[in-house]
C-alpha positions as CSV (number, residue, x, y, z in Angstrom):
1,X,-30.0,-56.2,47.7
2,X,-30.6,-60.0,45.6
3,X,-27.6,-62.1,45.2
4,X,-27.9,-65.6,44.4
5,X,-25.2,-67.9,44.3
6,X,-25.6,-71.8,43.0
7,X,-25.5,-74.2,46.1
8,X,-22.5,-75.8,44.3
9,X,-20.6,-72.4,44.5
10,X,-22.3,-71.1,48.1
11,X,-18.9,-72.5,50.1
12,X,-16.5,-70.4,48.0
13,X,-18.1,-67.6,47.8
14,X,-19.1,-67.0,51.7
15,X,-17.0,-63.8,51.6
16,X,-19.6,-62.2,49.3
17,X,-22.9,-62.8,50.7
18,X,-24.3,-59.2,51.8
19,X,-24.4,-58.3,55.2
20,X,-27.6,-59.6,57.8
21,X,-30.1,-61.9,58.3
22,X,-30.2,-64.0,54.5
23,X,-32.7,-65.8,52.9
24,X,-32.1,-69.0,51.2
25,X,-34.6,-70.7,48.6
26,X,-35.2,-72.8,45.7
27,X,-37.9,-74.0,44.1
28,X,-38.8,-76.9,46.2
29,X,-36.8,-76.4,49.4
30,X,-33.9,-78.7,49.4
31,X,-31.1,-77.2,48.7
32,X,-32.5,-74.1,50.0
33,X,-32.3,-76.1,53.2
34,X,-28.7,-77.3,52.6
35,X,-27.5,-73.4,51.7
36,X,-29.0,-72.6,55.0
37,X,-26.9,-75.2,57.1
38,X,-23.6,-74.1,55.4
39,X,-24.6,-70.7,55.7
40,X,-25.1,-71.5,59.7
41,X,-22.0,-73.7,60.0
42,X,-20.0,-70.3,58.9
43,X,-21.8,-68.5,61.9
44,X,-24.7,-66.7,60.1
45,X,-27.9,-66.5,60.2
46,X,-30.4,-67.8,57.1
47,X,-34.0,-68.6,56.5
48,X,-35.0,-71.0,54.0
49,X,-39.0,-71.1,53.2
50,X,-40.5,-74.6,53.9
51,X,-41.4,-75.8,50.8
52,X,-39.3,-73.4,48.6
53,X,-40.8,-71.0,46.5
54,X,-43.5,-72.5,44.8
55,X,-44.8,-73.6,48.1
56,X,-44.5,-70.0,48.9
57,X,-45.9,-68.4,46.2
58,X,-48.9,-70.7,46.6
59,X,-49.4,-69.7,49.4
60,X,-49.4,-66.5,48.6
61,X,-51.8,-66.8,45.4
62,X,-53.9,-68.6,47.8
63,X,-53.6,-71.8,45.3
64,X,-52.7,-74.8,47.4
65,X,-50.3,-77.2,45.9
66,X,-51.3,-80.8,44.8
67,X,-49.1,-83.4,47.2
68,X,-46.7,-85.0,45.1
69,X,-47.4,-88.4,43.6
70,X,-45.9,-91.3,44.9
71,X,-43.3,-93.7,43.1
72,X,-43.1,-97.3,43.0
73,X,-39.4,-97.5,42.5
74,X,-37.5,-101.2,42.1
């Protein structure tokens, strides 16, 4: 069963998550990360992909991502 629920949602909407172990993602891990911790902090169990899911499906293609590029910001 796929639900997904936007992170600015996930806290009201606890009552609907499916039951077991969830998975938490996005596309580059942060708020995947964040969906996880409230998930936790309401005493369930979540795994978030490091790296989200274009890390992930790298990996799987076997393509490696390029490392971001760094910004100079004032």
């Amino acid at each position: 069963m796929h639900s997904i629920f936007p992170l600015d949602e996930l806290r009201g909407r606890l009552a609907e998550l499916p039951e077991g172990e969830l998975i938490s993602t996005c596309q580059v891990g942060l708020r995947g990360y964040l969906a996880a911790g409230i998930v936790h902090q309401h005493g369930r169990s979540a795994k978030n992909p490091a790296g989200g899911y274009m890390t992930l499906a790298g990996r799987i293609s076997g393509r490696r991502q390029r490392p971001p590029r760094k910004v100079n910001a004032c």
